[in-house]
KEPAKOL-810894 format. One record per atom (N, C-alpha, C, O): residue in three letters; z, y, x. Coordinates in steps of 0.001 Angstrom, whole numbers, padded with zeros to 6 digits, always signed. Atoms other than C-alpha are relative to their C-alpha. Layout:
BEGIN
alaZYX;...
//
This chain:
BEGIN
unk-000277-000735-001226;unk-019703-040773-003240;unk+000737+001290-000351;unk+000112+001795-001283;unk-001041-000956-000444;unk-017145-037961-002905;unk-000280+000604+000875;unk-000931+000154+001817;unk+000088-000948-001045;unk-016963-034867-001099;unk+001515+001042-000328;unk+001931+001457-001410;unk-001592-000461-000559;unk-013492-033240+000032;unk+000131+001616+000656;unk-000277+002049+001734;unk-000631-001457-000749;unk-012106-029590+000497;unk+001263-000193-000017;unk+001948-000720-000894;unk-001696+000104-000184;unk-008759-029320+001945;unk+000263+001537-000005;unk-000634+002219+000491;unk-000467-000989-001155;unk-006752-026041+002531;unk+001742-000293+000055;unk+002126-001340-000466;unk-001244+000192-000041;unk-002864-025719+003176;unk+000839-000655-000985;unk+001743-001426-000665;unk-000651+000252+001390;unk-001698-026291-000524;unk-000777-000795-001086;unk-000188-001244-002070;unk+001251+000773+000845;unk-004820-027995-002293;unk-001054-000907+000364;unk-001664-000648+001401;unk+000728+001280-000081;unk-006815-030850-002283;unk-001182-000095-000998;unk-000747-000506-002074;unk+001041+000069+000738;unk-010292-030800-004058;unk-001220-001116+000204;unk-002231-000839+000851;unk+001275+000957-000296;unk-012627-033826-004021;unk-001375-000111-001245;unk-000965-000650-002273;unk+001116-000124+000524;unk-016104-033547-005835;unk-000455-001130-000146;unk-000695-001799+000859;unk+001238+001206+000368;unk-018018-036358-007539;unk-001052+000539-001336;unk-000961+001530-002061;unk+001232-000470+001037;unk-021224-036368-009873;unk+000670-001688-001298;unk+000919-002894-001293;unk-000311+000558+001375;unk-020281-037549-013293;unk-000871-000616-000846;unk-001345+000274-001552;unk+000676+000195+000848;unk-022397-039668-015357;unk+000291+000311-001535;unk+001473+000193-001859;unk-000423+000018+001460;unk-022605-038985-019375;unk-001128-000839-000948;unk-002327-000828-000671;unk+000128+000327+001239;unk-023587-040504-022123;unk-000263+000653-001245;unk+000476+001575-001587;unk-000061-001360+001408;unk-024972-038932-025669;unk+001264+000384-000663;unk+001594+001511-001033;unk-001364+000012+000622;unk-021708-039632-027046;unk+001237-000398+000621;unk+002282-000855+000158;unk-001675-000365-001412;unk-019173-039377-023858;unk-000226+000165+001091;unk-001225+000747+001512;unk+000063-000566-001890;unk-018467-039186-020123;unk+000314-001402+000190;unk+000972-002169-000513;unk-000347+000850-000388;unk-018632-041672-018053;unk+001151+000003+001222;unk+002028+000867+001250;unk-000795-000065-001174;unk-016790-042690-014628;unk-000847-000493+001055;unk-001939-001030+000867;unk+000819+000125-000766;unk-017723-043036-011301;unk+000124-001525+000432;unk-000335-001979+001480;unk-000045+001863-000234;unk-016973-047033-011449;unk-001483-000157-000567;unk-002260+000411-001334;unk+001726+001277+000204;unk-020128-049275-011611;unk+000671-001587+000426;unk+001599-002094+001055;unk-000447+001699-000281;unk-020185-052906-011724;unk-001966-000693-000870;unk-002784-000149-001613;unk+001131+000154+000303;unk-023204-055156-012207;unk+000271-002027-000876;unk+000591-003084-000332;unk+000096+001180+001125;unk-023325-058067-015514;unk-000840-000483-000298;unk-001628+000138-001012;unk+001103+000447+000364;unk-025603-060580-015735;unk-000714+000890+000527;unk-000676+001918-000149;unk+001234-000848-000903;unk-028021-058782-013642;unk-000535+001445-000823;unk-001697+001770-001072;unk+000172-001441+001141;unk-027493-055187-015917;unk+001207+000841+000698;unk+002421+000693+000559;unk-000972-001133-000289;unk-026147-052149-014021;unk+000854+000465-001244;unk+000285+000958-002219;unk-001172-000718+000568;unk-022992-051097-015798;unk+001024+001200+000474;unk+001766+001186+001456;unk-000846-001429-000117;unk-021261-047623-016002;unk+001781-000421-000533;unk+001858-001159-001515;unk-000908-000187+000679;unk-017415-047446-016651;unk+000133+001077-000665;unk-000440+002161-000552;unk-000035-001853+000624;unk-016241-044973-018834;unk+001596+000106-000733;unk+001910+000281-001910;unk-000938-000514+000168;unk-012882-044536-018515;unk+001475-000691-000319;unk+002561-000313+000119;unk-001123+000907+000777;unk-010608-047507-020696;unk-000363-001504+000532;unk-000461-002492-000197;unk+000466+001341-000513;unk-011610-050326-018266;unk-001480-000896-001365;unk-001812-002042-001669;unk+001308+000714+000535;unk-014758-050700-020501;unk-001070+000609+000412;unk-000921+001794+000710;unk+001032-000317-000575;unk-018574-050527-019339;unk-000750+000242-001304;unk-000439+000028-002476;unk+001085-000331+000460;unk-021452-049460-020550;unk-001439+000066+000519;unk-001487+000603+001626;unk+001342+000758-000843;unk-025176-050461-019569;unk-000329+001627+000948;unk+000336+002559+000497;unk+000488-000695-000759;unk-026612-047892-017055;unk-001100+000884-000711;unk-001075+002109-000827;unk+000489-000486+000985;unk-029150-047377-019194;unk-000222+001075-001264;unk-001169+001736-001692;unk-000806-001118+000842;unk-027223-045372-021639;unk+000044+001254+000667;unk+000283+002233-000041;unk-000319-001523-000163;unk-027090-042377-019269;unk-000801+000901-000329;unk-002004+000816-000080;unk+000764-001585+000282;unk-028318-039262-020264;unk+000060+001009+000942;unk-001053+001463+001207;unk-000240-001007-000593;unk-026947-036658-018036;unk+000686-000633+001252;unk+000690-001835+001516;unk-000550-000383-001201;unk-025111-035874-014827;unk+000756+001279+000159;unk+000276+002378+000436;unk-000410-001465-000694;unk-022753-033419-014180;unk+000866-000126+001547;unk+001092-001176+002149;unk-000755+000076-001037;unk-020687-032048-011119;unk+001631+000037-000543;unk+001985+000999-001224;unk-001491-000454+000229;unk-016747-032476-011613;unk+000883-000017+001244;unk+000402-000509+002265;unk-001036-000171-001242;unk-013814-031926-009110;unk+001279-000146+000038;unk+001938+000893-000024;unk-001697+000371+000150;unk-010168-033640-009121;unk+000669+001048+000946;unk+000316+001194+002116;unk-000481-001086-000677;unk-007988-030765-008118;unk+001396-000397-000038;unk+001965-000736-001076;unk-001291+000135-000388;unk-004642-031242-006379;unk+000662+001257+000640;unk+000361+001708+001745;unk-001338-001159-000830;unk-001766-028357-005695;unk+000999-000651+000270;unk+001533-001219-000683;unk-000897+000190-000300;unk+000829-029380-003578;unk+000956+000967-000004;unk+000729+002082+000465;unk-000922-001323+000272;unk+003947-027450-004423;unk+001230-000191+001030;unk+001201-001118+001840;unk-000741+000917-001189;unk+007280-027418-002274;unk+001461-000391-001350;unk+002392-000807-000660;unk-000880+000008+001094;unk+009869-027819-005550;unk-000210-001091-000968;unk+000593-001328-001870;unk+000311+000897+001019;unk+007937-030664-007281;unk-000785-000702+000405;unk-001242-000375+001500;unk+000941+000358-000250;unk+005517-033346-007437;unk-001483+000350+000023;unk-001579+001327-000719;unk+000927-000958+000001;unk+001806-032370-006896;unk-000743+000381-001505;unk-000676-000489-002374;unk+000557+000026+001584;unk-000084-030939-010252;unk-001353-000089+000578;unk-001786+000290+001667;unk+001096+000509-000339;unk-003285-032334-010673;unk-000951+000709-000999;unk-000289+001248-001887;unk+000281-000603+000911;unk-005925-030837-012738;unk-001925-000410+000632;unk-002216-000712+001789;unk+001250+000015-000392;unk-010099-031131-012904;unk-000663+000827-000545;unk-000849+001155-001716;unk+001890-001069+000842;unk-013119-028810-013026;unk-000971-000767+000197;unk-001189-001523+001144;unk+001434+000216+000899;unk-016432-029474-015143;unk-000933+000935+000470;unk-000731+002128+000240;unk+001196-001127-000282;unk-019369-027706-013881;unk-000849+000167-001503;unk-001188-000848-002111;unk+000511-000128+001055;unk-021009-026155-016926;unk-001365-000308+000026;unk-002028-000556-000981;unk+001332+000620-000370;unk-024240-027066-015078;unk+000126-001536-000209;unk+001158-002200-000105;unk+000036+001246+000207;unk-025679-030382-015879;unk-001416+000114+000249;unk-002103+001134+000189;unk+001045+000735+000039;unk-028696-032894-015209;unk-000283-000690-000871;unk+000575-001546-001087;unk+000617+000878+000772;unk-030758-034503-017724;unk-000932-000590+000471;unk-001688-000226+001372;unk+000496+000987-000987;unk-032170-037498-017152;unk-001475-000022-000941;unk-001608+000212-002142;unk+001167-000355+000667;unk-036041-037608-017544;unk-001015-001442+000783;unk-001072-001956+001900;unk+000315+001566-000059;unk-038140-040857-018222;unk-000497-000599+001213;unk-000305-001734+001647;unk+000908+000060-000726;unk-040555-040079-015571;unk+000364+000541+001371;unk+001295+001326+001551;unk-000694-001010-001485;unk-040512-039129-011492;unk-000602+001229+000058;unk-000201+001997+000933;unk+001067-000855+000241;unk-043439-036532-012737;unk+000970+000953-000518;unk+000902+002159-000282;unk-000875-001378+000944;unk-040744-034718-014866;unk+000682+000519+000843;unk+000728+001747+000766;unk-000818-000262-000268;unk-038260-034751-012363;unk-000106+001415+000944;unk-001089+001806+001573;unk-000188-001739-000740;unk-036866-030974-010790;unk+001003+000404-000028;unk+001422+001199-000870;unk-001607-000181+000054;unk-033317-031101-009451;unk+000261+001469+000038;unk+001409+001909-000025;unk-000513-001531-000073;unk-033355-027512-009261;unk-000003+000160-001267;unk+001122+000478-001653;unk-000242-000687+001381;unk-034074-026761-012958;unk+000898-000937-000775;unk+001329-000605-001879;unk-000717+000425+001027;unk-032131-029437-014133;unk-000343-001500-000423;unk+000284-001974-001370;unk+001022+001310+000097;unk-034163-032783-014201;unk+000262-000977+000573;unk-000085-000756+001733;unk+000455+000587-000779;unk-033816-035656-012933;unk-000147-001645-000332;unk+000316-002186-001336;unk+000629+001506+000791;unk-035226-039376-013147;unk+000698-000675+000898;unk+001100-000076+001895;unk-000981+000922-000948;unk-033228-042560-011511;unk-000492-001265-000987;unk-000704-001181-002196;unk+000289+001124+000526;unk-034106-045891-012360;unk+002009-000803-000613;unk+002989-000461+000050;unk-001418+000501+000049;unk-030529-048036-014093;unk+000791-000014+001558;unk+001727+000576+002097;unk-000991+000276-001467;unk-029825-049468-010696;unk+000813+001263+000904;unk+001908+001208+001465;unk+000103-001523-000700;unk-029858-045817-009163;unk+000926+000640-000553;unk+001556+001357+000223;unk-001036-000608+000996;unk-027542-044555-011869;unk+001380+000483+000408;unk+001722+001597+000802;unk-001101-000288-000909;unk-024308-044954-010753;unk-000109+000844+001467;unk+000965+001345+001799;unk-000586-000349-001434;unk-024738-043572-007106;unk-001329+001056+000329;unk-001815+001043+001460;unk+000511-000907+000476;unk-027059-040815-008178;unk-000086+000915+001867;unk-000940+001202+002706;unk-000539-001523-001410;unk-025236-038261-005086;unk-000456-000654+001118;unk-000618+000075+002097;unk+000921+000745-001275;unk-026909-041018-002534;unk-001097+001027+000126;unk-001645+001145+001222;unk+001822-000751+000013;unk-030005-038882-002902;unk+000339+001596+000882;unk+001026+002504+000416;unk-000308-001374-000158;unk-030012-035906-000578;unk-000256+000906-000801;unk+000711+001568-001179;unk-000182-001012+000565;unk-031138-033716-002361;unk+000484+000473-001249;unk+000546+001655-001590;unk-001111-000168+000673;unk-029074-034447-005192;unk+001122+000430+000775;unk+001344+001579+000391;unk-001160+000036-000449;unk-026049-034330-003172;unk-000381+001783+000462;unk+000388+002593-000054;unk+000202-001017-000739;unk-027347-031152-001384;unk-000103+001268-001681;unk+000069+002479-001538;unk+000286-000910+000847;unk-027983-029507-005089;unk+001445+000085-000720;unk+001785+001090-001344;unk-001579+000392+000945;unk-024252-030796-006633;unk+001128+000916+001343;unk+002182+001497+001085;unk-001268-000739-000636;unk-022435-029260-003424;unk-000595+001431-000411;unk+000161+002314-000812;unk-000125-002097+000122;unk-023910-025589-003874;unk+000431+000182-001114;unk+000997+001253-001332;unk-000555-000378+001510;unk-023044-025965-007512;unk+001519-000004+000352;unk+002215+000970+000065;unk-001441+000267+000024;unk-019664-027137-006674;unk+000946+001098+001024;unk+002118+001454+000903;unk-000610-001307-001367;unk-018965-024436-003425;unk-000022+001128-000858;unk+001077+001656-001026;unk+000045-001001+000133;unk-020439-021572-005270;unk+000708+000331-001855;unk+001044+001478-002148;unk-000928-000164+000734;unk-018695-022094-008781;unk+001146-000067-000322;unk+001723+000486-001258;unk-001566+000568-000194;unk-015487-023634-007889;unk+000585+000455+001193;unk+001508+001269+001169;unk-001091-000024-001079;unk-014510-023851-004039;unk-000100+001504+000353;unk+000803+002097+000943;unk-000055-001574-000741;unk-015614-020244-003312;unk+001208+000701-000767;unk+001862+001645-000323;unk-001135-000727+001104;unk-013139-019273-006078;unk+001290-000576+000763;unk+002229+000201+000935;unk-001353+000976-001201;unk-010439-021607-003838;unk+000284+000626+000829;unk+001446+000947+001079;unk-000430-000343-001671;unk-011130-020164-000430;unk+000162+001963-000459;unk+000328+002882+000343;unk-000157-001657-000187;unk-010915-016467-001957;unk+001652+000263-000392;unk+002275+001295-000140;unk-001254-000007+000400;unk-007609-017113-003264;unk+000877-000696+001286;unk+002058-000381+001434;unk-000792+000143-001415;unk-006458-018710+000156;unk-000422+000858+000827;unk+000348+000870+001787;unk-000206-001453-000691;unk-007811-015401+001846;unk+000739+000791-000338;unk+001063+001730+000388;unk-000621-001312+000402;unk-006085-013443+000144;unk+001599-000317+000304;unk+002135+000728+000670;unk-000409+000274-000787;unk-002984-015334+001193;unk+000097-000024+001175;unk+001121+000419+001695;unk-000107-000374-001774;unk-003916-015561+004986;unk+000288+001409+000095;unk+001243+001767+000785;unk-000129-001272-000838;unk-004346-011875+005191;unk+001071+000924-000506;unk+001324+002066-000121;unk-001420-000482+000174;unk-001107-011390+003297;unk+000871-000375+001259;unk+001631+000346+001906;unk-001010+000616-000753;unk+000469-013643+005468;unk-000335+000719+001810;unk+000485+000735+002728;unk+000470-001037-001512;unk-001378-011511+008817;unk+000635+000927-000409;unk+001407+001359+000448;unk-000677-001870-000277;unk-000033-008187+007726;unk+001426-000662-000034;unk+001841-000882+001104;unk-001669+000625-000250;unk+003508-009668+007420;unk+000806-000373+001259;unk+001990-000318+001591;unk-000713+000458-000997;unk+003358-011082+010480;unk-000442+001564+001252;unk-000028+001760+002394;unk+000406-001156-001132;unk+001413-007408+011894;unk+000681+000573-000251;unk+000597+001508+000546;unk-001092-000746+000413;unk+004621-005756+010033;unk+000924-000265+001120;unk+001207+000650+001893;unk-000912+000793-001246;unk+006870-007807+012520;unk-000151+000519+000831;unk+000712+001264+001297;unk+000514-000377-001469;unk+004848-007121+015439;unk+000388+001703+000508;unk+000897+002344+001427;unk-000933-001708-000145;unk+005581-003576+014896;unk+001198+000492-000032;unk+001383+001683+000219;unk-001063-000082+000251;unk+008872-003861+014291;unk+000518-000420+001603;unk+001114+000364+002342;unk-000543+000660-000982;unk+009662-005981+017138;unk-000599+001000+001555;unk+000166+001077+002517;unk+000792-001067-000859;unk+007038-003305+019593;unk+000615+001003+000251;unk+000488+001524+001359;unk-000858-001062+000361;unk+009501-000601+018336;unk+001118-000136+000550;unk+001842+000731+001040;unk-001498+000007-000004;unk+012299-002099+018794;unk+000114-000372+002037;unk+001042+000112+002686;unk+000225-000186-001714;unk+011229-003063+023130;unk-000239+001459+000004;unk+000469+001800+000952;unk+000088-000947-000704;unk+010393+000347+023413;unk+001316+000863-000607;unk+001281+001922+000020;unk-001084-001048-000107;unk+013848+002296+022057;unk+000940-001345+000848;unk+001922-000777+001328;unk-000431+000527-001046;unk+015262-000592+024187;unk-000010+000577+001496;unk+000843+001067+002236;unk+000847-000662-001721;unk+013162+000383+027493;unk+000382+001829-000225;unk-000211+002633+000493;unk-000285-001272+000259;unk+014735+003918+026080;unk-001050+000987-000264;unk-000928+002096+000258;unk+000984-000721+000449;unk+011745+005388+024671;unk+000776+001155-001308;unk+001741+000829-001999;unk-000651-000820+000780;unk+012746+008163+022540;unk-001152-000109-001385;unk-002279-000582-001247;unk+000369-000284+000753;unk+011877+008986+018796;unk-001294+000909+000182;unk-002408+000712-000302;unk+001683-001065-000105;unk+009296+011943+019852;unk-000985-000993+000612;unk-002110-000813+000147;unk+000711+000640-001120;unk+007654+009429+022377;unk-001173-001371-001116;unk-002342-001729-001257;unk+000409+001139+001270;unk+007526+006630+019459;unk-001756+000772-000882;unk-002965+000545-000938;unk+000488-000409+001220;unk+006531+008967+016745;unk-001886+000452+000981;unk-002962+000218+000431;unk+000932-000358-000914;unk+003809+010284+019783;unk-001462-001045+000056;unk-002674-000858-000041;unk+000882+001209-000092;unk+002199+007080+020104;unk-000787-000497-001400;unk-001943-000918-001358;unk+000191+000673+000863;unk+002075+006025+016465;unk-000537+001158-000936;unk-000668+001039-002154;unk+000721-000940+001121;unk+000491+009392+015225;unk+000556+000988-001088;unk+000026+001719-001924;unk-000973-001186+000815;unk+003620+011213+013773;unk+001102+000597+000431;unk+001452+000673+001608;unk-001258-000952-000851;unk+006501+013162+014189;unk+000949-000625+000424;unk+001166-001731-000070;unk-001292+001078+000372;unk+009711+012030+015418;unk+001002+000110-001270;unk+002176-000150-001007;unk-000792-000282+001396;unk+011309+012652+011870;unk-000757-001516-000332;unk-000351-002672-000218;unk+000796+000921+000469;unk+008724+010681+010699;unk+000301-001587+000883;unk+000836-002505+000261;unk-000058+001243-000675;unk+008806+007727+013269;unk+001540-000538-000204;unk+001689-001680-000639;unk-000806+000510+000143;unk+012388+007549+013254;unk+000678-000164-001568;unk+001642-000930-001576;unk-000159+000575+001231;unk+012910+007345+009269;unk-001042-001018-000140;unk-000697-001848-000982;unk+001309+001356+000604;unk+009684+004784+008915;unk+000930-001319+000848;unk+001012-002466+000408;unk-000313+001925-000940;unk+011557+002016+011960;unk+001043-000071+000027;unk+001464-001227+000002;unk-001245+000041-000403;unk+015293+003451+012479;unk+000674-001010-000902;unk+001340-001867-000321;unk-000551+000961+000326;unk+016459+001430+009908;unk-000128-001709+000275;unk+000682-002526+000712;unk+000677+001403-000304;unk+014147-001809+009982;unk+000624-000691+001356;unk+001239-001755+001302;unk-000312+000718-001103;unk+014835-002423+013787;unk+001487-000217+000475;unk+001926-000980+001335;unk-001214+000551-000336;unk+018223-002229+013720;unk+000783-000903-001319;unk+001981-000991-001586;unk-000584+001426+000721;unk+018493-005118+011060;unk+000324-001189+001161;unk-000199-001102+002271;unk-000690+001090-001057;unk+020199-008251+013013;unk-001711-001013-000033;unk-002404-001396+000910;unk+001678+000632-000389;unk+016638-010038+012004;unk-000707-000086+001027;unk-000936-000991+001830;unk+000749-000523-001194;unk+014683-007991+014052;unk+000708-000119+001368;unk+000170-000665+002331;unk-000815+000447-001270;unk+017066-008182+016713;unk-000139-001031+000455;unk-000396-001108+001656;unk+000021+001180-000789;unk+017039-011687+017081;unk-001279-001121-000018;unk-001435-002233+000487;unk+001501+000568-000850;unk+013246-012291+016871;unk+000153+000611+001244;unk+000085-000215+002153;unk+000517-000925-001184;unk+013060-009630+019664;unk+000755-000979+001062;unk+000167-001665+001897;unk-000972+001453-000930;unk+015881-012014+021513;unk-000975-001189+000308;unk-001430-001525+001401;unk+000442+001392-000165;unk+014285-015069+020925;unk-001591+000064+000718;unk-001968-000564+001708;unk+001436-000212-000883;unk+010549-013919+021771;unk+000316+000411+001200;unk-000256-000187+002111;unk-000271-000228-001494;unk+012027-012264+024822;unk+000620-001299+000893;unk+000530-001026+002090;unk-000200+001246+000162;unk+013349-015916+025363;unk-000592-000621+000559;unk-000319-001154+001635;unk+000710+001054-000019;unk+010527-017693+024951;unk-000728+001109+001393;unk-000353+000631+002463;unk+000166+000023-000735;unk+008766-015361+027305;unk+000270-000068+001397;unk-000585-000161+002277;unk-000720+000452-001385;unk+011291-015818+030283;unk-000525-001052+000358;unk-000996-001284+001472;unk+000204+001492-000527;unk+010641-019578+029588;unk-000972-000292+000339;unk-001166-001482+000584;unk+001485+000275-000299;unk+007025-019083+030408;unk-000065+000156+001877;unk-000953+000658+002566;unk-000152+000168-001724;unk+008066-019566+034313;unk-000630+001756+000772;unk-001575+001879+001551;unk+000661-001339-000369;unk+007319-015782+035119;unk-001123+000333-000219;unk-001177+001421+000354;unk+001756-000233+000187;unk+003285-015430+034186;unk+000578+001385-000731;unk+001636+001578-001331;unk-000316-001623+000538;unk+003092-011562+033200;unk-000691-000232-000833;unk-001842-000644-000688;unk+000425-000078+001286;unk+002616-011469+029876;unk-000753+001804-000412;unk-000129+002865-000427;unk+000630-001609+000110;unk+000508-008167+029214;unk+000339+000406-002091;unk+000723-000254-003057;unk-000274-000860+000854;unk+000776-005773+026469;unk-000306-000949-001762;unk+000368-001195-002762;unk+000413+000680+001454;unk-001540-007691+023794;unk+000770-000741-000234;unk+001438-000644-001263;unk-000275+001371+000165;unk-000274-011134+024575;unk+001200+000068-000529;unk+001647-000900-001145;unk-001661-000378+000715;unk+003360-009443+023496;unk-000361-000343-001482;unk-000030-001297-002185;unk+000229+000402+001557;unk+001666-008654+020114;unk+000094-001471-000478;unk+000936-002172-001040;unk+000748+001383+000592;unk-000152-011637+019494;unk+001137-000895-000002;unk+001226-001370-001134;unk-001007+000482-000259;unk+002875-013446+020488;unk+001098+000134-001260;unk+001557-000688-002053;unk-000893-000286+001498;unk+005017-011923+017887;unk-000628-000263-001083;unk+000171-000806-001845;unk+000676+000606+001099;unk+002470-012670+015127;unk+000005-001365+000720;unk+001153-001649+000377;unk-000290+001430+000564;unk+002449-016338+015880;unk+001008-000404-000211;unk+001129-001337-001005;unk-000871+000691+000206;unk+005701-016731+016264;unk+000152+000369-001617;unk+000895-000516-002041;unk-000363-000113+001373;unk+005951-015573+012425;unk-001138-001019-000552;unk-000708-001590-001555;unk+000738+001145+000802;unk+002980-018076+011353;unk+000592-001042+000316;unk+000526-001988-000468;unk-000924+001339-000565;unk+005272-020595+013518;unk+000667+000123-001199;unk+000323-000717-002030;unk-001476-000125+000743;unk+008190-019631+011253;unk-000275-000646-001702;unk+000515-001281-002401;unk+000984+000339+001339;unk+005886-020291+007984;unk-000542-000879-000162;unk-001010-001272-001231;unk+000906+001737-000026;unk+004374-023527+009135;unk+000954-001070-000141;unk+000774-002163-000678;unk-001664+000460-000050;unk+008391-024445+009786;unk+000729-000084-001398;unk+001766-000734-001534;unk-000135-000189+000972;unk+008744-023747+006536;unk+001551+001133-000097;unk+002394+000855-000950;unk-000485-000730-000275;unk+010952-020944+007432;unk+001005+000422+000801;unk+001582+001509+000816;unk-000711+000207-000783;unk+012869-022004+009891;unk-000669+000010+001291;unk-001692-000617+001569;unk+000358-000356-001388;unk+012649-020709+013496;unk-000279-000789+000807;unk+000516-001518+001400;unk+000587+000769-000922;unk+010373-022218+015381;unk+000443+000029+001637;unk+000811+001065+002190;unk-000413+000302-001409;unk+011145-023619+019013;unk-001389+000821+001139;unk-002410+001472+000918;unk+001571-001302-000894;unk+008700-021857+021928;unk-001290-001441+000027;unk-002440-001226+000411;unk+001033+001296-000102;unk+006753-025731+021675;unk-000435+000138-001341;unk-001537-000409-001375;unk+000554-000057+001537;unk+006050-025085+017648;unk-000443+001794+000365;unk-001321+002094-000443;unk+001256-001277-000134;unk+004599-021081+018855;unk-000789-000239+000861;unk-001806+000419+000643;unk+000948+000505-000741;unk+002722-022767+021843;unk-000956-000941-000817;unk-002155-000815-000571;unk+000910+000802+000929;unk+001153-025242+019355;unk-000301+001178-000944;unk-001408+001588-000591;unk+000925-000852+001127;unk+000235-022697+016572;unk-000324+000890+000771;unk-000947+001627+000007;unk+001015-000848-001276;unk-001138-020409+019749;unk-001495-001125-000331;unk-002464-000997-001079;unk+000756+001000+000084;unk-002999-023531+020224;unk-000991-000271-000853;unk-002152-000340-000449;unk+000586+000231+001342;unk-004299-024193+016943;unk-000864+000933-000307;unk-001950+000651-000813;unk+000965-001026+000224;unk-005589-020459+016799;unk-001006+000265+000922;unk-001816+001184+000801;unk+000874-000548-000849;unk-007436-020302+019331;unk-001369-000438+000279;unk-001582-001651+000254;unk+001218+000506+000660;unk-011063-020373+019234;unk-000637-001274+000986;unk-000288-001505+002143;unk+000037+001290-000621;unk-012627-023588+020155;unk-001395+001173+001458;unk-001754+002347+001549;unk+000780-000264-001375;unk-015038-023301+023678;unk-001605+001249-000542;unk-002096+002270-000060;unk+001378-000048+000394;unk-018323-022936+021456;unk-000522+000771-001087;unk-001608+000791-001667;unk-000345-000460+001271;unk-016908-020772+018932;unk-000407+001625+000784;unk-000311+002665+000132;
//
């Protein structure tokens, strides 16, 4: 049995590893002459019998956009030893008993399975999802850089002046107009501000209020990133609206 983390770029599936005194096995089984058999690796078995241990391992996939995917696996340095008796057994410290037949499919057992995922979340995937936070909330300020840019650039439109700016945003107008004067008059910025002003025409008149501007301008930049950098249509920022938004129960 297998267990699966996805995020945008990686693919991680978890199984419990049988070993052997003198190797690793695989998670194939097959049954000879009425004798559970382990594979282990070179299309050859080995009796069930033979196991000693258990560990957790995890086939790890990065999808890249320049190449095919690289594949790679983690070993949990934690392991189970297998113990003759059900008297010995104590999946928490490390123990545990299985008759041959049982061998192979070990992670059937809740509370095996329930003791191999915290090993596997809290030494491996937590190390995964901190390295795809730290991405998302790159990829949020990037798109809350925008939002400001594009906020800036409607209000010296609507003729807001530099003092008025700098007023709002907590500094001088020296200050306000060296931090945006350049930025907003890149052609970029210009023609998000176009195109979001655009898309909200095409929203059949509904008054779009102040936030929904923001928020608006940050998806359309996670649109643009999901597009793979190409400008999304107002049906690819209505779907990643969509997508963010919290479910009923949430």
């Amino acid at each position: 049995m297998g267990w699966t983390h996805s995020t945008d770029t990686e693919t991680h599936e978890m199984w419990i590893r049988p070993e052997f005194v003198d190797g690793i096995g695989t998670s194939a089984s097959t049954v000879r002459e009425g004798v559970t058999m382990v594979g282990v690796g070179d299309q050859s078995w080995r009796p069930a019998g033979e196991v000693v241990a258990w560990r957790v391992v995890c086939d790890c996939e990065h999808q890249t956009q320049v190449m095919d995917p690289t594949r790679s696996q983690w070993v949990s340095s934690n392991q189970w030893v297998r113990v003759p008796s059900p008297s010995l057994e104590d999946v928490a410290a490390g123990r545990i008993f299985a008759d041959d037949d049982a061998t192979p499919d070990i992670g059937d057992r809740d509370e095996v399975a329930d003791a191999a995922k915290a090993i596997w979340r809290r030494h491996h995937i937590r190390l995964v999802d901190v390295d795809e936070e730290i991405s998302l909330a790159l990829a949020a300020h990037r798109a809350a850089a925008v939002a400001i840019d594009v906020a800036i650039t409607r209000g010296r439109r609507a003729g807001r002046t530099w003092e008025q700016i700098g007023r709002v945003a907590g500094m001088s107008a020296p200050g306000a107009n060296s931090r945006w004067k350049e930025r907003i008059e890149s052609p970029a910025v210009a023609d998000v501000v176009d195109e979001l002003d655009a898309m909200i025409t095409d929203l059949d008149g509904q008054v779009i209020t102040a936030a929904e501007r923001v928020g608006l301008s940050s998806i359309y930049q996670l649109a643009t990133r999901a597009n793979n950098g190409h400008r999304p249509s107002i049906a690819d920022v209505l779907t990643m609206a969509a997508r963010l938004r919290p479910a009923p129960n949430e």
